[in-house]
C-alpha positions in Angstrom: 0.0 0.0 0.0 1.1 3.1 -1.3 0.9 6.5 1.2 0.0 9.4 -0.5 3.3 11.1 -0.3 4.7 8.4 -2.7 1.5 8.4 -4.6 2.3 12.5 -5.4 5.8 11.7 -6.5 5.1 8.7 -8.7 1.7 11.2 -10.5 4.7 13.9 -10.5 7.2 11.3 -12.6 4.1 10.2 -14.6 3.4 13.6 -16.2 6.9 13.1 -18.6 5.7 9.4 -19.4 4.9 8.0 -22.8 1.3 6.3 -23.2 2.5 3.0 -23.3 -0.4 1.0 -22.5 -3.4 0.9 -25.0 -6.6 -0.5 -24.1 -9.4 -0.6 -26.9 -12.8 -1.8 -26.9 -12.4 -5.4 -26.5 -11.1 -4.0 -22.4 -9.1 -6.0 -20.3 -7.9 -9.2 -22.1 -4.7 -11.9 -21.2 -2.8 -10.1 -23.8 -3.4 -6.8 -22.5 -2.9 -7.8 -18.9 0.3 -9.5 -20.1 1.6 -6.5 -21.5 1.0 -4.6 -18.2 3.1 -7.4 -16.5 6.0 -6.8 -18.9 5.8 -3.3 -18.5 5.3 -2.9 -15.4 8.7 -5.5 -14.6 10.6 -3.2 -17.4 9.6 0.1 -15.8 7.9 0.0 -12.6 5.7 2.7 -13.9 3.5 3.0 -16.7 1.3 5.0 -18.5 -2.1 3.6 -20.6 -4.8 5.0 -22.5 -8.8 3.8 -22.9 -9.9 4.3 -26.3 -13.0 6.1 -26.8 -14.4 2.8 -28.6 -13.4 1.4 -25.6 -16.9 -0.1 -23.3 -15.2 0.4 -20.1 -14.1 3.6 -17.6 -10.4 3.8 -17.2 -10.9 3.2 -13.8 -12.5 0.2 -14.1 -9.7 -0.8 -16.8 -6.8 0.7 -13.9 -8.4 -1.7 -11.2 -9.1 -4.7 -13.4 -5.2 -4.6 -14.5 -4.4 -3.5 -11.1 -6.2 -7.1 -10.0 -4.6 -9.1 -12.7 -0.8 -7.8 -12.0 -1.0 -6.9 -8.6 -0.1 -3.2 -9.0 -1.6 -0.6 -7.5 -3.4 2.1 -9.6 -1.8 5.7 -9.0 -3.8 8.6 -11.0 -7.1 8.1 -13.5 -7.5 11.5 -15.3 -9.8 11.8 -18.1 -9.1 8.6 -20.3 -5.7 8.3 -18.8 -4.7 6.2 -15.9 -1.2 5.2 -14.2 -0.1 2.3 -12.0 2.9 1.0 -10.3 4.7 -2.1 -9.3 7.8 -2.3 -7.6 10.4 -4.3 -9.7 14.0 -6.2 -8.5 15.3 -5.6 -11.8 14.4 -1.6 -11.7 15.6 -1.9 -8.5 19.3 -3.6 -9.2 19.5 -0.9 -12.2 19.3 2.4 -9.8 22.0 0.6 -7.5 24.1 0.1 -10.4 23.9 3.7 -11.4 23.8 5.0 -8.2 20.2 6.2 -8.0 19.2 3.7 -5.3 15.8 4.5 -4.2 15.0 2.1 -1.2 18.3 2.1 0.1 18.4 0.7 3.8 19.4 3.3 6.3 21.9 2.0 9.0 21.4 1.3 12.5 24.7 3.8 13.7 23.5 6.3 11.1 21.4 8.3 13.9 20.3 12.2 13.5 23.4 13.5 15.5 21.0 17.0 16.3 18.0 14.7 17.6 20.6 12.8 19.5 22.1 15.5 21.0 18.1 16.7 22.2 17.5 13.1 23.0 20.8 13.5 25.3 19.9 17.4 26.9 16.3 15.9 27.4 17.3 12.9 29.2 19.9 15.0 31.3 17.3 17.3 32.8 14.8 14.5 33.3 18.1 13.4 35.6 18.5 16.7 37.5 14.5 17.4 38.0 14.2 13.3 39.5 17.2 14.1 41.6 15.2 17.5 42.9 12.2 15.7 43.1 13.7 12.8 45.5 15.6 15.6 47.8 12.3 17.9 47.8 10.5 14.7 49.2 13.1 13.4 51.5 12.8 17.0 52.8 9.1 17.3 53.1 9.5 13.5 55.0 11.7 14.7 57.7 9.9 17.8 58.0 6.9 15.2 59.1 9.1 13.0 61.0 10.0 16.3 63.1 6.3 18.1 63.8 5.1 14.6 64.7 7.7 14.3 67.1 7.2 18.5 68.3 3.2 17.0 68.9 3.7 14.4 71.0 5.9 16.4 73.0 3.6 19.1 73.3 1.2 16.2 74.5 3.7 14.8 77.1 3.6 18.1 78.6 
């Protein structure tokens, strides 16, 4: 599932596509579904058109490929529609080249400026439990000491 952050940047990428992906008025057939498949493995993101002739919506056509290739539709405008599917191949190219979009973050790569607040925060959490515990140990012995000034004053 797709959030819609990455849903904006794959619509943005789709405006400079091609129309690669024709579907006429015979709809979704195997060889049109096939066609998805290899496109969608060759370029993770592709681009089709539903002819006017065409009996179908092209959202109906997005979903029904969408269903058969297990991609997930992106944009429907007019008689235009996109989808995506992540590919391994698309995927081995961008590390090749440099251009590595999921690349894995390391554990010992931390934000050293949210470290450093993690650090201050965590110090004056220390100093204000350290207050806390003398403030009561205080407030303690200053019970300790009127209950012992009352039953004095009751002695006598």
């Amino acid at each position: 599932m797709l959030t819609s952050k990455q849903r904006s940047e794959f619509r943005a990428q789709a405006n400079d596509l091609e129309t690669t992906l024709m579907v006429g008025k015979e709809g979704v057939t195997e060889a049109v579904a096939a066609e998805a498949d290899r496109l969608l493995t060759a370029r993770e993101l592709v681009k089709g058109k539903v002819l006017e002739s065409a009996l179908m919506s092209p959202r109906e056509v997005s979903d029904a490929i969408c269903e058969a290739t297990g991609a997930e539709g992106i944009s429907c405008v007019g008689s235009k529609f996109v989808i995506y599917r992540y590919s391994e191949k698309c995927q081995r190219e961008r590390n090749q080249t440099g251009r590595a979009k999921r690349r894995e973050v390391p554990a010992g790569k931390a934000n050293p400026v949210a470290k450093g607040v993690r650090a201050r925060r965590a110090a004056q959490k220390k100093i204000r439990e350290q207050r806390n515990a003398y403030f009561k140990e205080k407030a303690v012995e200053r019970a300790i000491e009127r209950s012992r000034e009352k039953q004095l004053r009751e002695k006598d």
